[in-house]
FINUSE-665656 format. One line per 4 residues: number of its first residue (from 1); their letters; for each residue x, y, z of N, C-alpha, C. Coordinates in nm, 3 decimals, m for minus. Layout:
BEGIN
NUM> a> X:Y:Z:X:Y:Z:X:Y:Z | ...
END
This chain:
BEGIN
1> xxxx> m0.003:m1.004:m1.524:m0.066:m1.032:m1.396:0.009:m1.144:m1.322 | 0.053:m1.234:m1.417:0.132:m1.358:m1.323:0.250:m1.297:m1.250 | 0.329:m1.191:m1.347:0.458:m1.141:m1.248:0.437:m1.109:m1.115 | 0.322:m1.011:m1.121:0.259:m0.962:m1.042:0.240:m1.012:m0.910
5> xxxx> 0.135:m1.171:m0.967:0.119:m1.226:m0.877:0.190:m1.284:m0.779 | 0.341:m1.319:m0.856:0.462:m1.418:m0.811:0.534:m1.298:m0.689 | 0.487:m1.146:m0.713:0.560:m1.035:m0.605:0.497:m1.065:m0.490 | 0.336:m1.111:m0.480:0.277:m1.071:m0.335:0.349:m1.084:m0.232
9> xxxx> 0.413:m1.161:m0.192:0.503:m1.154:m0.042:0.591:m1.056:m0.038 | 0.645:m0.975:m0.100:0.757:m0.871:m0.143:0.635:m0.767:m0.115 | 0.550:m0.734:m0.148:0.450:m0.628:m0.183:0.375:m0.635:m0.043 | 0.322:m0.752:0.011:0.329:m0.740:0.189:0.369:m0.702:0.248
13> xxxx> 0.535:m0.716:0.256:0.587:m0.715:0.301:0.660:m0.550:0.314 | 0.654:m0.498:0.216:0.660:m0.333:0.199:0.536:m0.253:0.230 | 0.433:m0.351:0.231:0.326:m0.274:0.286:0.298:m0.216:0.419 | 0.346:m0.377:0.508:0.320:m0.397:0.652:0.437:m0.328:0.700
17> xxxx> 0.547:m0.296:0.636:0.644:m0.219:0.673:0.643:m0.085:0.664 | 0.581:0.013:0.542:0.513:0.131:0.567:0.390:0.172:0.661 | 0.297:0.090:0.705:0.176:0.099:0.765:0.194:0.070:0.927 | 0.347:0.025:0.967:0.358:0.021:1.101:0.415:0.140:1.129
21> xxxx> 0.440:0.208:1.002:0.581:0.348:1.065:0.473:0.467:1.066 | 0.316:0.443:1.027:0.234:0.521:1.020:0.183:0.569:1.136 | 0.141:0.702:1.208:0.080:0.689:1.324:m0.001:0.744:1.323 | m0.089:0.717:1.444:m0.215:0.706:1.458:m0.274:0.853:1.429
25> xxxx> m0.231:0.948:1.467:m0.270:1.098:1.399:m0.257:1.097:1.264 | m0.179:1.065:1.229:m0.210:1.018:1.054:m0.316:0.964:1.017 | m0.355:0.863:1.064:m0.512:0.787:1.005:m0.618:0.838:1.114 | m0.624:0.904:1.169:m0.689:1.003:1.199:m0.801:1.126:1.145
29> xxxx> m0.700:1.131:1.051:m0.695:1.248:0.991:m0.820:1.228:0.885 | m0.957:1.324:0.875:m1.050:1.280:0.749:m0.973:1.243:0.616 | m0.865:1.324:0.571:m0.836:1.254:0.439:m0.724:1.199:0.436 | m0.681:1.107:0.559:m0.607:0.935:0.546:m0.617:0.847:0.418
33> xxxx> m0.721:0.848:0.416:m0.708:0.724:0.332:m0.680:0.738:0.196 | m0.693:0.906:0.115:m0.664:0.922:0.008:m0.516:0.918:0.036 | m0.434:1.047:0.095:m0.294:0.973:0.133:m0.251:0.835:0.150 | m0.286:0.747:0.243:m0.212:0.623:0.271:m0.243:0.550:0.059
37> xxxx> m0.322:0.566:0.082:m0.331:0.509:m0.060:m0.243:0.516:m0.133 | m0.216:0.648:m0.205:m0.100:0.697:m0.285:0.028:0.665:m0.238 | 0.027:0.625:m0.075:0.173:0.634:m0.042:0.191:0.459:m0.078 | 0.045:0.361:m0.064:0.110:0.217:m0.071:0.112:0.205:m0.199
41> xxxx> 0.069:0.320:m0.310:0.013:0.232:m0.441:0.157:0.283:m0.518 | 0.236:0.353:m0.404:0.362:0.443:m0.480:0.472:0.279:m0.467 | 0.478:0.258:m0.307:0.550:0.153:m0.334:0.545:0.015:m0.389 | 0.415:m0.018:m0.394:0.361:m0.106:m0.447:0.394:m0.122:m0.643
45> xxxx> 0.453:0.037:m0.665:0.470:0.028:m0.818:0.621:m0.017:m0.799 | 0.670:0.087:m0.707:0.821:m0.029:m0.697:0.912:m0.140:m0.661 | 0.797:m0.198:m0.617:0.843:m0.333:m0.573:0.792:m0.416:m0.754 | 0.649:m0.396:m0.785:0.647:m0.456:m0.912:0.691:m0.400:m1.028
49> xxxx> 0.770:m0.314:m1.032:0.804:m0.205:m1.171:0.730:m0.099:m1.236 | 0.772:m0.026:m1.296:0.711:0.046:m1.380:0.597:m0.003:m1.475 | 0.476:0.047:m1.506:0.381:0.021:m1.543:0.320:m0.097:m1.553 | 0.337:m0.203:m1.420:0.287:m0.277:m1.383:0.119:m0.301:m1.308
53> xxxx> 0.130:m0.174:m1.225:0.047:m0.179:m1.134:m0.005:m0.014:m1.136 | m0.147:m0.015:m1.169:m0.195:0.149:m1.184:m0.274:0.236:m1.083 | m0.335:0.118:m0.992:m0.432:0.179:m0.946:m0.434:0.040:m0.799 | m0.452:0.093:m0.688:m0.496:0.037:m0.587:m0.639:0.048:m0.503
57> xxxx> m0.695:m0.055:m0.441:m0.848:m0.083:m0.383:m0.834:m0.114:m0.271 | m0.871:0.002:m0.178:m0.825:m0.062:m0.042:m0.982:m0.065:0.017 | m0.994:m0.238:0.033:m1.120:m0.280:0.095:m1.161:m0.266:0.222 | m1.084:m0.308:0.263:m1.086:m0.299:0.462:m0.941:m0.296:0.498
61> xxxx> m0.968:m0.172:0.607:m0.878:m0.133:0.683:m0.898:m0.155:0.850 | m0.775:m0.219:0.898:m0.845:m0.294:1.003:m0.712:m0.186:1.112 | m0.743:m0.157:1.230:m0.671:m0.104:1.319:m0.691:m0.201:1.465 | m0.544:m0.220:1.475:m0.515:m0.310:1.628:m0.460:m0.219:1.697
END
């Protein structure tokens, strides 16, 4: 968990960078959020490695 923890700015930072290239007909869509999920929890394994990270919780999703 500490490695983990020491990635968060790297793991932001790939986040906020997939989720701006997203568009709005995409989250649109009723089943968005199972997609976007899989797509951040995909990079989210490669920014922290292989069997680091299994499962993602996406609490609030905020749209500007």
């Amino acid at each position: 968990m500490e490695d983990v923890t020491k990635l968060i700015p790297r793991v932001m930072d790939v986040l906020n960078s997939y989720l701006r290239a997203v568009s709005l007909a995409d989250i649109e869509d009723p089943g968005a959020l199972v997609s976007l999920r899989a797509q951040m929890l995909r990079r989210v394994q490669l920014v922290t490695g292989e069997g680091r990270v299994r499962d993602l919780l996406v609490m609030e999703f905020v749209l500007n």
